[in-house]
C-alpha positions as CSV (number, residue, x, y, z in Angstrom):
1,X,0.0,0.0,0.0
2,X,1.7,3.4,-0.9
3,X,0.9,6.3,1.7
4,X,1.8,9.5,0.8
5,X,1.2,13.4,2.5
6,X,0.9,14.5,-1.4
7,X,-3.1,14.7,-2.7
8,X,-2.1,12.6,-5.5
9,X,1.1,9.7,-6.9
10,X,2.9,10.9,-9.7
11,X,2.0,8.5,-12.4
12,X,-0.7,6.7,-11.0
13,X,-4.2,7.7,-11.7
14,X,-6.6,7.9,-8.8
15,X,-10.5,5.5,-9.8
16,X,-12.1,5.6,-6.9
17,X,-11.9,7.7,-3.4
18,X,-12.8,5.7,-0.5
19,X,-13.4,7.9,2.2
20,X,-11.3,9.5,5.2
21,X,-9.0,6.9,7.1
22,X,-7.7,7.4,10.5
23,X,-5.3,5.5,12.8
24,X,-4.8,6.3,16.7
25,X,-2.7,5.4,19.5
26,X,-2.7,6.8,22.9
27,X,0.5,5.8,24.6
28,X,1.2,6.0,28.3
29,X,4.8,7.2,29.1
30,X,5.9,4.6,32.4
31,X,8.1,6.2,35.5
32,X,11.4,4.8,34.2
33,X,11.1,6.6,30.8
34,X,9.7,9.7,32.9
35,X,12.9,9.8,35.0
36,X,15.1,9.0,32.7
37,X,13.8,12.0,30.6
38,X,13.6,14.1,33.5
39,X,17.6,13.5,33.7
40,X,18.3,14.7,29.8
41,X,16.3,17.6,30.7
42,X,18.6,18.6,33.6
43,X,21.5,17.6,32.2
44,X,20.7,18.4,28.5
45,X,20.8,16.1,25.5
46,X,18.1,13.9,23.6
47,X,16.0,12.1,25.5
48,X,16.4,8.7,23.6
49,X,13.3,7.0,25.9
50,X,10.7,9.7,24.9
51,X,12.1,9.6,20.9
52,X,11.6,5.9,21.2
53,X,8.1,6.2,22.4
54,X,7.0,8.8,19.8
55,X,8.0,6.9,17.1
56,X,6.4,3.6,18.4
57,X,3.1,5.8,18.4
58,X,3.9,7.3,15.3
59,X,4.2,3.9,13.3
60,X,1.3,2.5,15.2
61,X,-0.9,4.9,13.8
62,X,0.1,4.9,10.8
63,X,-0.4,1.0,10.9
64,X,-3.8,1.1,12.1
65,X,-4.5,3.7,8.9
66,X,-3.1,1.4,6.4
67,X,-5.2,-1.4,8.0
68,X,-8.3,0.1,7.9
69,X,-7.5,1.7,4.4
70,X,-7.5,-1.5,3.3
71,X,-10.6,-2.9,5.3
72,X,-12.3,-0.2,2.7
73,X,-11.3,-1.7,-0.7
74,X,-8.3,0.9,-0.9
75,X,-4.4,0.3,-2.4
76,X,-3.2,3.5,-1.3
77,X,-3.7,6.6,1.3
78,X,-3.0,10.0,0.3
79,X,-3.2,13.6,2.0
80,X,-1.4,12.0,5.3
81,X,-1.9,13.9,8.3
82,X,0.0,13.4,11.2
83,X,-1.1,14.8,14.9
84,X,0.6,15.0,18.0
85,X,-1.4,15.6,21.2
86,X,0.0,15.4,24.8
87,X,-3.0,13.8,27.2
88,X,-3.6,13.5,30.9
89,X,-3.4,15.2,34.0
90,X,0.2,15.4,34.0
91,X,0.9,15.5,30.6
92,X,2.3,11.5,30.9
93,X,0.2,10.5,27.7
94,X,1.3,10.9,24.3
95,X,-1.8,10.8,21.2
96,X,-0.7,10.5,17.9
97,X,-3.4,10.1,14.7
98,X,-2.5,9.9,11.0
99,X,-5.2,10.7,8.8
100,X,-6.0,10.2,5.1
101,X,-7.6,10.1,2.1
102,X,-8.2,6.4,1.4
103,X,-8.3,5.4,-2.5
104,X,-7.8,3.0,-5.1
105,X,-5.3,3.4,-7.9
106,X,-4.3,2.1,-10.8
């Protein structure tokens, strides 16, 4: 399946439009990774556990999109969307949601 953030593939033709696609994950952030984070912010640096977890969510959204694209008949996503929301009372979950145009193409 291609997915692309472009409203249409060069080359390919677009038949039929699907509908909008979306893929969510909301992804807790444990103590360890807190701490540990909490460290590279008083210290300075990357913080390599929070990268890690934002890329997890970022891919598992993206996942659940292509899966559901293709629940709906479609070979391709295009017009990706990706969103970044920081949940909870303290701030300790992460929501990520790619969003999509869901077609078929030749």
């Amino acid at each position: 399946m291609i997915i692309t953030t472009t409203n249409g593939i060069e080359g390919r033709r677009v038949v039929e439009y699907k509908g909008i696609v979306c893929g969510e994950v909301i992804s807790g952030v444990d103590f360890i990774k807190d701490f540990a984070a909490g460290l590279t912010n008083f210290f300075g640096g990357r913080s390599k556990s929070y990268e890690g977890e934002l890329i997890d969510a970022r891919e598992g959204a993206i996942r659940e999109m292509k899966e559901r694209a293709a629940q709906m008949g479609a070979n391709a996503v295009i017009g990706v969307d990706i969103d970044y929301e920081v949940l909870g009372q303290g701030g300790n979950m992460l929501m990520v949601t790619a969003s999509g145009t869901a077609v078929v193409i030749e």
